[in-house]
NUTI-715399 format. One line per field, with one value per residue: residue number from 0; x, y, z of N, C-alpha, C, CB in turn; residue in three letters. Coordinates in nm, 2 decimals. Glycine has a CB too. Example, Ala and Ser with C-alpha at 12.3 -4.5 7.8 and 13.67 -1.06 7.14 Angstrom:
BEGIN
lodren = [0 1]
n.xx = [1.32 1.28]
n.yy = [-0.57 -0.22]
n.zz = [0.78 0.71]
ca.xx = [1.23 1.37]
ca.yy = [-0.45 -0.11]
ca.zz = [0.78 0.71]
c.xx = [1.32 1.29]
c.yy = [-0.33 0.00]
c.zz = [0.78 0.79]
cb.xx = [1.13 1.41]
cb.yy = [-0.45 -0.06]
cb.zz = [0.90 0.57]
fike = [ALA SER]
end
This chain:
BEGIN
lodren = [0 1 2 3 4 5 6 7 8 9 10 11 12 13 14 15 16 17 18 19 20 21 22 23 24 25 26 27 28 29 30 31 32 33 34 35 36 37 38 39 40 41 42 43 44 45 46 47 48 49 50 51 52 53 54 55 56 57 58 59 60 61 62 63 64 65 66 67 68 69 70 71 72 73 74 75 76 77 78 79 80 81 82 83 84 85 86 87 88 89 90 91 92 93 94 95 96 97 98 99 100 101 102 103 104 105 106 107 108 109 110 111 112 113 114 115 116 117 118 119 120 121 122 123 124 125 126 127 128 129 130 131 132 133 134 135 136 137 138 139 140 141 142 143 144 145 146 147 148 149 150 151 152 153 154 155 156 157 158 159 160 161 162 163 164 165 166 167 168 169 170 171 172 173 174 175 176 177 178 179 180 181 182 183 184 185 186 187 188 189 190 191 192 193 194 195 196 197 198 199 200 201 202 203 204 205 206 207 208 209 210 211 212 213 214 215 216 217 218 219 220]
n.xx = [2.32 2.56 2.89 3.17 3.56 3.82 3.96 3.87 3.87 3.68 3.34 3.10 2.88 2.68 2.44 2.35 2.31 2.23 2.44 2.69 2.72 2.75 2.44 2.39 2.51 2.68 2.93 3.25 3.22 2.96 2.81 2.51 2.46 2.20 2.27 2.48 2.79 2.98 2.92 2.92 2.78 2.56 2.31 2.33 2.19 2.16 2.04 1.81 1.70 1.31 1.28 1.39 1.37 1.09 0.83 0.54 0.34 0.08 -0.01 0.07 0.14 0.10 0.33 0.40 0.69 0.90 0.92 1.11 1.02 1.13 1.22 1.32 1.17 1.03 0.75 0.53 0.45 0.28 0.46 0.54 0.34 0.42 0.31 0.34 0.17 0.18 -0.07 -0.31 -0.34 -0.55 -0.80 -1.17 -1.51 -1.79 -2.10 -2.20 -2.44 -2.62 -2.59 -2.31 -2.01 -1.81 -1.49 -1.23 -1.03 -0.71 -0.50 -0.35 -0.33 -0.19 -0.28 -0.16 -0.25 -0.50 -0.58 -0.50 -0.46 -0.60 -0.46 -0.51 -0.39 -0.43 -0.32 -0.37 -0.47 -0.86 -1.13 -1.41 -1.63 -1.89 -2.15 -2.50 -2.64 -2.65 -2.65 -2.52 -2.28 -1.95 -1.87 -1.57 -1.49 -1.27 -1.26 -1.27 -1.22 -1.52 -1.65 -1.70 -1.49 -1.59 -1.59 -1.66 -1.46 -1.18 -1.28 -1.33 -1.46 -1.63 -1.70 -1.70 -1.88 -1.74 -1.83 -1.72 -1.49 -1.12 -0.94 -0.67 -0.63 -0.83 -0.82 -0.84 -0.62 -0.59 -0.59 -0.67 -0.79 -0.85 -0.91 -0.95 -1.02 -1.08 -1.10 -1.04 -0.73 -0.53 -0.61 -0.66 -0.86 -0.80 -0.98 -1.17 -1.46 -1.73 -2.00 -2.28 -2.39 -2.66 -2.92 -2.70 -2.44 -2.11 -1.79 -1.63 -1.34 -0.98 -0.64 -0.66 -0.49 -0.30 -0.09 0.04 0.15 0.00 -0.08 -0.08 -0.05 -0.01 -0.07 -0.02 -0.10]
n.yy = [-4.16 -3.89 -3.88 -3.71 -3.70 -3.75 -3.46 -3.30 -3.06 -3.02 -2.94 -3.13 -3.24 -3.20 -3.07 -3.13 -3.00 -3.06 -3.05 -3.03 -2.84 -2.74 -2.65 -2.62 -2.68 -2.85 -2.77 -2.79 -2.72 -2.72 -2.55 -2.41 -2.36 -2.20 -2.18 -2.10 -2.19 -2.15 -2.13 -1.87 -1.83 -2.01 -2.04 -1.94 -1.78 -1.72 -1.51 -1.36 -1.03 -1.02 -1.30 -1.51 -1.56 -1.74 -1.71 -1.89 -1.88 -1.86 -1.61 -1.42 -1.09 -0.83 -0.56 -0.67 -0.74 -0.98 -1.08 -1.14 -1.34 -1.37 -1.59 -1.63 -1.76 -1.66 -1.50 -1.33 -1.00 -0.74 -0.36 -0.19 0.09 0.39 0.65 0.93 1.22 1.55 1.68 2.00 2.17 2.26 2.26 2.31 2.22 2.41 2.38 2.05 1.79 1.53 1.45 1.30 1.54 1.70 1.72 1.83 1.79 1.56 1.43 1.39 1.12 0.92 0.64 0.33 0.06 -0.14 -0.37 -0.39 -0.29 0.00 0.12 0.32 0.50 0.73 0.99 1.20 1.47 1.52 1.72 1.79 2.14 2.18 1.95 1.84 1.77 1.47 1.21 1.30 1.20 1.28 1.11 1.05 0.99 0.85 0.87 0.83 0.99 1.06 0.82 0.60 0.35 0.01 -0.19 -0.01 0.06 0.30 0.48 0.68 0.81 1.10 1.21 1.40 1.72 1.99 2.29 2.46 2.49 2.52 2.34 2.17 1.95 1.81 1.66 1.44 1.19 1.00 0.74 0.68 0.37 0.26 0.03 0.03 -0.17 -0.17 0.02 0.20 0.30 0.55 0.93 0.98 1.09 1.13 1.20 1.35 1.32 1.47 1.33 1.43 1.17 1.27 1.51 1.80 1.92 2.12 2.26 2.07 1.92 1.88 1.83 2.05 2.18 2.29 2.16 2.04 1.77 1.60 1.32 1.14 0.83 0.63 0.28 0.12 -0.19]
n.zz = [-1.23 -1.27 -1.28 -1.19 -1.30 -1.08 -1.02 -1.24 -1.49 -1.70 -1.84 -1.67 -1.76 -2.08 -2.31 -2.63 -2.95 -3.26 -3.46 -3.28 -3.10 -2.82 -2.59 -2.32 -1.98 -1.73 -1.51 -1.39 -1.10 -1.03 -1.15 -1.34 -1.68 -1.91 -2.27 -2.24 -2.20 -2.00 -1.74 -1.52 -1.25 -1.00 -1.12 -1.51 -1.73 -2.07 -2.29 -2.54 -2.52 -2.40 -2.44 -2.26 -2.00 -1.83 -1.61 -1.49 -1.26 -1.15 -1.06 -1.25 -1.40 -1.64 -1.59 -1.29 -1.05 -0.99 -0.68 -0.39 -0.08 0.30 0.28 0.04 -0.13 -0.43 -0.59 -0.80 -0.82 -0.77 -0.81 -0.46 -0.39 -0.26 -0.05 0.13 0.31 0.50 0.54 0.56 0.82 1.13 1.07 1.04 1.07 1.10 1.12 1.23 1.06 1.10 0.83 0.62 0.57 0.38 0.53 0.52 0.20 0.23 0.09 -0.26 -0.51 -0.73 -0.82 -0.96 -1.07 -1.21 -1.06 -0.74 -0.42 -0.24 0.11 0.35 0.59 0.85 1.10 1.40 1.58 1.68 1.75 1.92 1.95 2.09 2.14 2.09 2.32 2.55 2.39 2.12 1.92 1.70 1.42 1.27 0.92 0.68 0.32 0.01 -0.28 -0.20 -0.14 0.08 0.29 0.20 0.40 0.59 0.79 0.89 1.08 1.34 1.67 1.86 2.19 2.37 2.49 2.47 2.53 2.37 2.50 2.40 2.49 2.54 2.65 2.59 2.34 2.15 2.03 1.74 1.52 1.21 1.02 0.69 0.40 0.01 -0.22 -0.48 -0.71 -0.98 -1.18 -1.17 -1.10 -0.73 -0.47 -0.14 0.12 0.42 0.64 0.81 1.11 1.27 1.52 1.63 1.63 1.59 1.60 1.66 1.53 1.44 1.45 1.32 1.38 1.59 1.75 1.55 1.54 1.35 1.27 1.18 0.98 0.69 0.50 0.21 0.08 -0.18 -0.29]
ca.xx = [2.40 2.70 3.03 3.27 3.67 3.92 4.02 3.80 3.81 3.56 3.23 3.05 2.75 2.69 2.38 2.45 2.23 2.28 2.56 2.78 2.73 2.73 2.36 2.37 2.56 2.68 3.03 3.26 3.19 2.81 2.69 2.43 2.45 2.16 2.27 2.62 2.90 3.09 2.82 2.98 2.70 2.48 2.27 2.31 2.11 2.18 1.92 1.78 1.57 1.25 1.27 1.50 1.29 0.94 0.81 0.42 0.30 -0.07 0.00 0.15 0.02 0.18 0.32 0.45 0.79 0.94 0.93 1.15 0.95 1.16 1.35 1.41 1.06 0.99 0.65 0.49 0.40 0.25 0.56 0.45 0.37 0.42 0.31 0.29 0.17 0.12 -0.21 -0.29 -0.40 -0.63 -0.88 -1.28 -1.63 -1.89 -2.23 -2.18 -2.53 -2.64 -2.57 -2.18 -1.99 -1.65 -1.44 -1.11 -0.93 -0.60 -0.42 -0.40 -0.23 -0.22 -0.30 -0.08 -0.27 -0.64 -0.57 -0.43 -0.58 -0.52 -0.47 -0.46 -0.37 -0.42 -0.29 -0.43 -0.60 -1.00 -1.18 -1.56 -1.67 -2.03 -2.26 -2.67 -2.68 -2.54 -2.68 -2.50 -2.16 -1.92 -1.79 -1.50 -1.48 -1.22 -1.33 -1.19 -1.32 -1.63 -1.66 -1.65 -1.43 -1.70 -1.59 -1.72 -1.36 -1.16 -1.33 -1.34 -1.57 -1.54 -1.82 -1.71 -1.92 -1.68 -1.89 -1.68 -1.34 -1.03 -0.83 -0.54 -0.65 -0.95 -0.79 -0.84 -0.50 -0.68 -0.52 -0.75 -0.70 -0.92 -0.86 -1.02 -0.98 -1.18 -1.09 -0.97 -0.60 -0.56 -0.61 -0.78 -0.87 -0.88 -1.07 -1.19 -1.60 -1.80 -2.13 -2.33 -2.53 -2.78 -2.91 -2.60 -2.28 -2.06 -1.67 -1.56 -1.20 -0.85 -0.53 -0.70 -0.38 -0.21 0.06 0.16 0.20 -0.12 0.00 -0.17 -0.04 -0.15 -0.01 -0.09 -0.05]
ca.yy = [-4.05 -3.86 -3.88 -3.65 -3.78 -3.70 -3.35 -3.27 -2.92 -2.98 -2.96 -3.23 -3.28 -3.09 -3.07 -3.03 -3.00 -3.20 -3.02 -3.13 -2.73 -2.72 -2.53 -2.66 -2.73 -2.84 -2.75 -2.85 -2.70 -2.76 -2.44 -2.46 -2.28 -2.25 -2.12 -2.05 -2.32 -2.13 -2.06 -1.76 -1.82 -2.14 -2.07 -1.79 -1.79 -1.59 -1.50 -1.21 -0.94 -1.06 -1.42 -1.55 -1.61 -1.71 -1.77 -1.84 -1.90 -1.84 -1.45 -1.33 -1.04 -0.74 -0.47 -0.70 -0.81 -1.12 -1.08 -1.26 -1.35 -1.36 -1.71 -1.64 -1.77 -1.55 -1.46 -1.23 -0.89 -0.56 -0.35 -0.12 0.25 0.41 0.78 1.02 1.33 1.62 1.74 2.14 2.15 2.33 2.24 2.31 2.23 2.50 2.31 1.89 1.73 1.34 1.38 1.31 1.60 1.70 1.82 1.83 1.70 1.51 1.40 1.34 1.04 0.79 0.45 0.30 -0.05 -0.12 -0.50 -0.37 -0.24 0.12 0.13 0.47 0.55 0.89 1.00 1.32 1.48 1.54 1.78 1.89 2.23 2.16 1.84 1.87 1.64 1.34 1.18 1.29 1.21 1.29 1.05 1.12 0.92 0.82 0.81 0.83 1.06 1.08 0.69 0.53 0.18 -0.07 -0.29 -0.01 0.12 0.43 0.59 0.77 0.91 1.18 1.27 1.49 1.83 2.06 2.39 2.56 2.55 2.48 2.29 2.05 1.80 1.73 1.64 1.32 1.13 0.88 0.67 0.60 0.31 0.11 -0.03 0.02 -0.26 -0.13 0.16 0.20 0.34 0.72 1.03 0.96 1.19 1.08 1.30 1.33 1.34 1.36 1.37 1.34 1.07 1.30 1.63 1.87 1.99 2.24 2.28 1.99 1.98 1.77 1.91 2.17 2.20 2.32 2.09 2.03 1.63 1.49 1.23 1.05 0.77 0.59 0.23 0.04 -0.36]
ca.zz = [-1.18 -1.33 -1.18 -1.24 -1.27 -0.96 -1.06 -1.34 -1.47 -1.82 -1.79 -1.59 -1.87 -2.16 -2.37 -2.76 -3.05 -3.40 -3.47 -3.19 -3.05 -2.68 -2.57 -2.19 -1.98 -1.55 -1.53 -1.27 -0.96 -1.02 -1.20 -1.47 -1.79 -2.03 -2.40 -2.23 -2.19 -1.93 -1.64 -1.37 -1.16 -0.99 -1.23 -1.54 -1.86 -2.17 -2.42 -2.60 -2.39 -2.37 -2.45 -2.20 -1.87 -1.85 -1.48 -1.43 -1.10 -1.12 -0.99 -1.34 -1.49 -1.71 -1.44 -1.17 -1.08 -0.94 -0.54 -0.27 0.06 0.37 0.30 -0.06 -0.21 -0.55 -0.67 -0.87 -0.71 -0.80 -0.70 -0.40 -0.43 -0.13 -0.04 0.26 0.34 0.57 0.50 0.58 0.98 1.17 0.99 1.13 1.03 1.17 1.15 1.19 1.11 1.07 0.69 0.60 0.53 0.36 0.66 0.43 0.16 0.29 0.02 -0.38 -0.49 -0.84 -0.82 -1.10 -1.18 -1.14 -0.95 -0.64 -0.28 -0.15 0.22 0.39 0.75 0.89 1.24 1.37 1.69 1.64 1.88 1.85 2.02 2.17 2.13 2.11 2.43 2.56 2.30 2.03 1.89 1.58 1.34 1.14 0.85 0.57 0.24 -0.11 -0.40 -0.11 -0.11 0.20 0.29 0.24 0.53 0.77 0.84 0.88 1.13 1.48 1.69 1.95 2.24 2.52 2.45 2.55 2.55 2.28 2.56 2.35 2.58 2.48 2.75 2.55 2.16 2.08 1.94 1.64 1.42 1.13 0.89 0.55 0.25 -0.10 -0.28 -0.62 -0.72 -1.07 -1.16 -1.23 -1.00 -0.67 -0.32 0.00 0.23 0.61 0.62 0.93 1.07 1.40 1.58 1.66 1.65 1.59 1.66 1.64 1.54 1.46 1.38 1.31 1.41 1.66 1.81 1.47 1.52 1.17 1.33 1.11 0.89 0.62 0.41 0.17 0.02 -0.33 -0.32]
c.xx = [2.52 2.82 3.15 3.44 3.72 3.93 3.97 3.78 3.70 3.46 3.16 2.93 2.71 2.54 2.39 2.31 2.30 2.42 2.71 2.79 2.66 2.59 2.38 2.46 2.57 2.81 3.07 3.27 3.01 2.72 2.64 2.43 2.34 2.21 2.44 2.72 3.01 3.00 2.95 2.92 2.64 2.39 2.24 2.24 2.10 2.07 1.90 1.66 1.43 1.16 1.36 1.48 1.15 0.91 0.62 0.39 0.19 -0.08 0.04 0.05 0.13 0.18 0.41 0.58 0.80 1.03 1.01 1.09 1.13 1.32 1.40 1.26 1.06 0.84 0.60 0.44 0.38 0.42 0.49 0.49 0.33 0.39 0.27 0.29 0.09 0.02 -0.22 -0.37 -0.52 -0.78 -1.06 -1.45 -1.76 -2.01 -2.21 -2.36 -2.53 -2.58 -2.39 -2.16 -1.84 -1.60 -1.28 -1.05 -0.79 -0.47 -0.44 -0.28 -0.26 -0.23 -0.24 -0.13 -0.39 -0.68 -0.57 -0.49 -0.49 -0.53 -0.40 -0.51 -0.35 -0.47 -0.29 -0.51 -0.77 -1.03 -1.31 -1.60 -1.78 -2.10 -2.36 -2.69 -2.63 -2.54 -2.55 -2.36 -2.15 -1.86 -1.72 -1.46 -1.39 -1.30 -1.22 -1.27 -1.46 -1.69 -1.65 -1.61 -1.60 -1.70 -1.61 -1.58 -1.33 -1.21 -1.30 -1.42 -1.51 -1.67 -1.82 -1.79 -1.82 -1.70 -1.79 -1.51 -1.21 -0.90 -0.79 -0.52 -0.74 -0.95 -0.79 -0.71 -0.56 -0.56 -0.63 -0.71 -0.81 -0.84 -0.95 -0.94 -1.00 -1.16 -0.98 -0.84 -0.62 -0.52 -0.67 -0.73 -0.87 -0.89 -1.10 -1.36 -1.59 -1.93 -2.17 -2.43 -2.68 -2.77 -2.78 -2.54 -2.22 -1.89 -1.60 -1.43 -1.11 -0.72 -0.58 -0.63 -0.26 -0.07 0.13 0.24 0.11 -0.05 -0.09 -0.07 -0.08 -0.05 -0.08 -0.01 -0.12]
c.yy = [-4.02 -3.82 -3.78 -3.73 -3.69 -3.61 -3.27 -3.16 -2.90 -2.96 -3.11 -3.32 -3.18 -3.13 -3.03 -3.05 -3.11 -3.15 -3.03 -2.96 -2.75 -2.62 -2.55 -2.70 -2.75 -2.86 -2.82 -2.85 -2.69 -2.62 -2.49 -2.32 -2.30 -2.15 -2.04 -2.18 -2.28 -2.07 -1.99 -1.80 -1.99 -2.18 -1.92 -1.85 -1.68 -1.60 -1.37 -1.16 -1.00 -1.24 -1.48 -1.58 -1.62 -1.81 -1.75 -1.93 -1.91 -1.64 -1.35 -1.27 -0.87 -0.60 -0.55 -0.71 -0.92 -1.05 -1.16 -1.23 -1.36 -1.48 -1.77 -1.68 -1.63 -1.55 -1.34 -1.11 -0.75 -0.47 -0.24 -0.03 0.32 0.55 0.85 1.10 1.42 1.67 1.90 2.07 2.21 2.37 2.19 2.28 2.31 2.41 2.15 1.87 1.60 1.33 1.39 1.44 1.63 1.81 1.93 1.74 1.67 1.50 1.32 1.27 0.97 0.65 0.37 0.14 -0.09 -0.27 -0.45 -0.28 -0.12 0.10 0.24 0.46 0.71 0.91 1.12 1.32 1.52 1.62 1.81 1.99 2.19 2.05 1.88 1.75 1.55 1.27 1.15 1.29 1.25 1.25 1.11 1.01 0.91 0.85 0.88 0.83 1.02 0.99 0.67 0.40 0.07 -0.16 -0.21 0.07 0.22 0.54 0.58 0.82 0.96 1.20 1.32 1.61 1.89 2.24 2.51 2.55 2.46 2.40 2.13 1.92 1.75 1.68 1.50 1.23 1.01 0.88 0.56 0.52 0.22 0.13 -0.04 -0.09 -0.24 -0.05 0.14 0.29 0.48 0.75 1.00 1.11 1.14 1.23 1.25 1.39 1.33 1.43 1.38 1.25 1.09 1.45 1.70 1.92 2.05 2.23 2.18 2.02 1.89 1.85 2.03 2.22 2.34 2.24 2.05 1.90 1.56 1.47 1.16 0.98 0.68 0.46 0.20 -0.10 -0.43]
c.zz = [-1.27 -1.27 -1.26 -1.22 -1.15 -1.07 -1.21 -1.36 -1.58 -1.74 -1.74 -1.72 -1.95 -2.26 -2.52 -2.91 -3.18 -3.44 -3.43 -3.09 -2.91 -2.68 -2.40 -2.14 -1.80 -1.57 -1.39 -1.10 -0.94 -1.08 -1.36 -1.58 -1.89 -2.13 -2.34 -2.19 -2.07 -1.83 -1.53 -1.22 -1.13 -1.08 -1.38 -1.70 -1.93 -2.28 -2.45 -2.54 -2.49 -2.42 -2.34 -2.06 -1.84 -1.72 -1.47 -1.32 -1.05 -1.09 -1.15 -1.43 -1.54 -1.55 -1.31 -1.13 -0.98 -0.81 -0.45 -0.09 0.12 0.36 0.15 -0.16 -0.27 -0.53 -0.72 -0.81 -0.77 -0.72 -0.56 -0.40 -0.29 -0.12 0.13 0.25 0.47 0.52 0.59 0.71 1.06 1.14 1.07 1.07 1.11 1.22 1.11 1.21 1.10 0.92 0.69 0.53 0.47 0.47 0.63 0.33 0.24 0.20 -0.13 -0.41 -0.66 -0.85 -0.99 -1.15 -1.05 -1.07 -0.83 -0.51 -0.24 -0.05 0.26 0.54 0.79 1.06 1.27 1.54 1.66 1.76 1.85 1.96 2.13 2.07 2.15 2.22 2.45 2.48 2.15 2.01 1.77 1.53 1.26 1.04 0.71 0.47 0.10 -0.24 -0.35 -0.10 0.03 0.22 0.30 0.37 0.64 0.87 0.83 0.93 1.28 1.54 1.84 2.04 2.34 2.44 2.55 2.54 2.51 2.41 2.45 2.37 2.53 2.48 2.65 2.40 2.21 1.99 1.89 1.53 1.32 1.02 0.79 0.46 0.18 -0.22 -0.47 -0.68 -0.86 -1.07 -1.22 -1.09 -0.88 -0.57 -0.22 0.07 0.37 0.61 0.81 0.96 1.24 1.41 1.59 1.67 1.56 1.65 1.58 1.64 1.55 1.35 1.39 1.30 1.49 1.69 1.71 1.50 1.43 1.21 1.24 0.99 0.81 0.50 0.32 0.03 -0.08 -0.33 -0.36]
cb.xx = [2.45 2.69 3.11 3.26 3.77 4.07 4.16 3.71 3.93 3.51 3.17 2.97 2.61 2.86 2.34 2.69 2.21 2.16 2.54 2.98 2.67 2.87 2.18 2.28 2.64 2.59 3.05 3.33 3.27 2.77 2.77 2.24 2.56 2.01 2.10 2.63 3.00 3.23 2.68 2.92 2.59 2.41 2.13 2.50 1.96 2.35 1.77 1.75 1.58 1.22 1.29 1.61 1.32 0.85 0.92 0.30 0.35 -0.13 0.16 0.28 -0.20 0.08 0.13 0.41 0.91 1.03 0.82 1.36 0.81 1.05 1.28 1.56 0.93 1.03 0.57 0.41 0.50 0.06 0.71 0.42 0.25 0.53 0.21 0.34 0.15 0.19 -0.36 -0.35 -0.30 -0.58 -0.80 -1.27 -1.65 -1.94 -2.35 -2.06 -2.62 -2.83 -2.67 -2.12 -2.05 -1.59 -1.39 -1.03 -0.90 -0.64 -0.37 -0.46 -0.23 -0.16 -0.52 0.10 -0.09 -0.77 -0.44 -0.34 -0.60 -0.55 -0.44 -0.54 -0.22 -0.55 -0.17 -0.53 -0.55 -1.10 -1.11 -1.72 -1.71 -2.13 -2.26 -2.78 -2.77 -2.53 -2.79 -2.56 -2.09 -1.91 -1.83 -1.36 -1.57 -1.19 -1.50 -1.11 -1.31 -1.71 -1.57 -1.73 -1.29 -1.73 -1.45 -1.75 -1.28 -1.18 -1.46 -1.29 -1.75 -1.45 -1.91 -1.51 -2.09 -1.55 -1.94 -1.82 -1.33 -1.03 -0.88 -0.44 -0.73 -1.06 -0.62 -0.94 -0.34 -0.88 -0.41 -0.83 -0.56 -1.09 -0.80 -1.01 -1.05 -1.31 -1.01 -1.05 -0.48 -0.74 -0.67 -0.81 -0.97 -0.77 -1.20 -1.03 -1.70 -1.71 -2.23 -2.38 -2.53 -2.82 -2.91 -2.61 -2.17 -2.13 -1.64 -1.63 -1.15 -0.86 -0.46 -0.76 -0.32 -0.19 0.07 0.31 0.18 -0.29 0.09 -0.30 0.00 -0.31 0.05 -0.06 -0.01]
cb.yy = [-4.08 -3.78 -4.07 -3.51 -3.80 -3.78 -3.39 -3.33 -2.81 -3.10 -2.90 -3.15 -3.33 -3.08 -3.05 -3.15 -2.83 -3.21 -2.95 -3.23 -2.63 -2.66 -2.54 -2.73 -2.69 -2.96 -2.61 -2.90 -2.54 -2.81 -2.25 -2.52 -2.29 -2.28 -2.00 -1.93 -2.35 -2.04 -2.20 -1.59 -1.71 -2.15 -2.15 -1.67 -1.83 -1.58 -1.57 -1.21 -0.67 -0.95 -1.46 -1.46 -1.55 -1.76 -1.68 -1.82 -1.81 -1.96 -1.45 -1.41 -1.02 -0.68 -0.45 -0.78 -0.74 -1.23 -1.10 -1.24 -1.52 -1.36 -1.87 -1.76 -1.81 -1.60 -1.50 -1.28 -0.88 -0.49 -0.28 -0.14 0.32 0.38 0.81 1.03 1.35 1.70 1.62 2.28 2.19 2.40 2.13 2.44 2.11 2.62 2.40 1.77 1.76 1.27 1.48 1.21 1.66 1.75 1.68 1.84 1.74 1.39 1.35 1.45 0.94 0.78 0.40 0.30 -0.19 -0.07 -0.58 -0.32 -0.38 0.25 0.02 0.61 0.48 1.00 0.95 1.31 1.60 1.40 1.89 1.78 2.31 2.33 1.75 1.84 1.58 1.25 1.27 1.37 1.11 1.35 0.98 1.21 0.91 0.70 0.83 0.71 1.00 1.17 0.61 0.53 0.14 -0.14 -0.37 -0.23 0.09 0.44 0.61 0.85 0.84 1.32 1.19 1.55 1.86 2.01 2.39 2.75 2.49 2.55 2.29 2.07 1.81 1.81 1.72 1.34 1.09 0.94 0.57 0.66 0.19 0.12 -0.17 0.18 -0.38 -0.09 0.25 0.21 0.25 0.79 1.13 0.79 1.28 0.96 1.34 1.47 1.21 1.34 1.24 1.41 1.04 1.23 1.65 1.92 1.89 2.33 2.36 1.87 2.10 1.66 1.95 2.16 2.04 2.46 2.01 2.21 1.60 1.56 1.14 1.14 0.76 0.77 0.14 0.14 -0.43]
cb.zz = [-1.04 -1.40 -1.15 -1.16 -1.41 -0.89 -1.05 -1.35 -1.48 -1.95 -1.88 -1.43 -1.80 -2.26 -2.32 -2.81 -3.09 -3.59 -3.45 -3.29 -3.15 -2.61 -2.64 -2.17 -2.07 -1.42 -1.56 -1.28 -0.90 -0.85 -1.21 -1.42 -1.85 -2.03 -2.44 -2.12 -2.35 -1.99 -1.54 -1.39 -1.21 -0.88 -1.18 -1.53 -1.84 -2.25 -2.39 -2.76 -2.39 -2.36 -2.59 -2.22 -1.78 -2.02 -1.34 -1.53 -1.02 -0.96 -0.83 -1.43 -1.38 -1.92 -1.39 -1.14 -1.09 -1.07 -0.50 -0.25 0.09 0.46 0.40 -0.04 -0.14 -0.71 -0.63 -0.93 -0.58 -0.67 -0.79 -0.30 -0.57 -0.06 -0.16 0.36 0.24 0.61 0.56 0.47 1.06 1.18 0.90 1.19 1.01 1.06 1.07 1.34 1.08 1.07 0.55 0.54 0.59 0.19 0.80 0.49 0.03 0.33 0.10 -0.50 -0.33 -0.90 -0.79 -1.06 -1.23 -1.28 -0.96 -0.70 -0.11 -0.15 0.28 0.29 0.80 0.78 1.29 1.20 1.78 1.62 1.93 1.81 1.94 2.18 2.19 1.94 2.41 2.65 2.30 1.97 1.91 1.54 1.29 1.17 0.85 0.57 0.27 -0.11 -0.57 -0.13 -0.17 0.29 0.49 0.14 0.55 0.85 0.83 0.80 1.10 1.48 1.69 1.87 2.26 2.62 2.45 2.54 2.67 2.27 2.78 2.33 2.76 2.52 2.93 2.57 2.05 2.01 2.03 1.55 1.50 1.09 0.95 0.46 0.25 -0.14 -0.21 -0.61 -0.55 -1.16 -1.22 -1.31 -1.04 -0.61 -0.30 0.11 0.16 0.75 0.51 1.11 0.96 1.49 1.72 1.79 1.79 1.56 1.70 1.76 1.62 1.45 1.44 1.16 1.28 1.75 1.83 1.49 1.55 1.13 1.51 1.07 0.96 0.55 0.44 0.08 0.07 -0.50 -0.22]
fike = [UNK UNK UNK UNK UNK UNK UNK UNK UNK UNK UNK UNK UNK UNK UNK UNK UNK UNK UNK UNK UNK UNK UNK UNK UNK UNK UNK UNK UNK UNK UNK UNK UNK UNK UNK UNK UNK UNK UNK UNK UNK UNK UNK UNK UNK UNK UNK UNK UNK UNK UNK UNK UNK UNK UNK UNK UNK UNK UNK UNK UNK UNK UNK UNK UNK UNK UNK UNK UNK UNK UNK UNK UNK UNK UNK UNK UNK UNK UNK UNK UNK UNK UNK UNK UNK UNK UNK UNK UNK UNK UNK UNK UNK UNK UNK UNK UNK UNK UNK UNK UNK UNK UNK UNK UNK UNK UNK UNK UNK UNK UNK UNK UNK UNK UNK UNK UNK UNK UNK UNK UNK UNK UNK UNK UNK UNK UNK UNK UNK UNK UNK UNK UNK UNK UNK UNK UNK UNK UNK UNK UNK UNK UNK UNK UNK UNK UNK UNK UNK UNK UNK UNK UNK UNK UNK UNK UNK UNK UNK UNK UNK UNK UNK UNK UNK UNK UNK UNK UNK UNK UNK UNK UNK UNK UNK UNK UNK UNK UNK UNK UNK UNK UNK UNK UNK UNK UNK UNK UNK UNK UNK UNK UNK UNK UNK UNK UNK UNK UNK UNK UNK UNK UNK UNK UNK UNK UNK UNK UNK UNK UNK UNK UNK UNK UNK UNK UNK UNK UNK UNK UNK]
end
């Protein structure tokens, strides 16, 4: 151990090269200096831009920066790209059959580094005119540049037939949400597909209301 004297204002321990040139040092209220002899801080380190801190962690990769969890833990972290948008409303598809269809684009966004998972949420009423029978419903489905989430997510389905009446009672408030984990960096689309169960249907639609309330966002982490 190293003891400092009663009232000691030098440094506590100094590291020095052949020279007798101070590089290191623990001053006497306990801050550490490397390549400075007069630390400000608990711990401050001077060097030349980009030599002067090298942290790997298993996570480090060009692009990220250095993250604090909740109780001060660092690590490495894509930073996160955050985007929201109103998408146009009132938006209808005449003839729904079994095959998926584009209902609307939603929103165009950039994915800035080809590691990292998009997750997109889109909040929105659905309504469909007339159903081919009890039988048949209509999914509405996520998807991205006309992908769909492979895990199966991102969707909604809707199955009152309501014989073409337009009523307010009968919108559907959905909150759809996946995650594309794959998806190289550049331009992408997310879009709103859908299809039926069975048979056909008629007038399916998101924002029926026109509310100009449908929300779609869409992170990158």
């Amino acid at each position: 151990a190293v003891t400092a004297a009663g009232g000691q204002t030098a440094n506590i321990q100094e590291w020095r090269n052949s020279s007798g040139t101070a590089l290191n040092v623990v001053n006497s209220t306990g801050n550490v200096g490397i390549n400075t002899i007069s630390p400000g801080a608990k711990l401050e380190v001077d060097g030349a831009s980009g030599t002067t801190i090298k942290i790997i962690d298993g996570n480090q990769v060009a692009g990220k920066v250095l993250t604090s969890d909740a109780t001060g833990q660092g690590s490495w972290q894509f930073p996160s790209n955050f985007t929201s948008v109103t998408p146009p409303g009132c938006v209808a598809l005449a003839a729904v059959t079994t095959t998926p269809t584009l209902l609307g684009n939603l929103a165009v966004f950039t994915k800035n580094y080809s590691q990292t998972t998009i997750e997109v949420t889109f909040q929105t009423f659905i309504w469909v005119g007339d159903l081919a029978g009890s039988s048949t419903g209509v999914i509405y489905e996520l998807r991205i540049d006309g992908v769909a989430a492979t895990n199966n997510a991102g969707k909604a389905v809707y199955f009152r037939d309501n014989n073409g009446a337009l009523d307010n009672s009968f919108y559907n408030q959905v909150t759809m949400y996946a995650t594309f984990p794959s998806l190289t960096s550049g331009l992408h689309t997310v879009s709103l597909y859908v299809h039926s169960t069975f048979a056909t249907a008629t007038n399916a639609m998101y924002d029926p209301g026109c509310y100009s309330t449908t929300n779609v966002t869409i992170k990158e982490n």
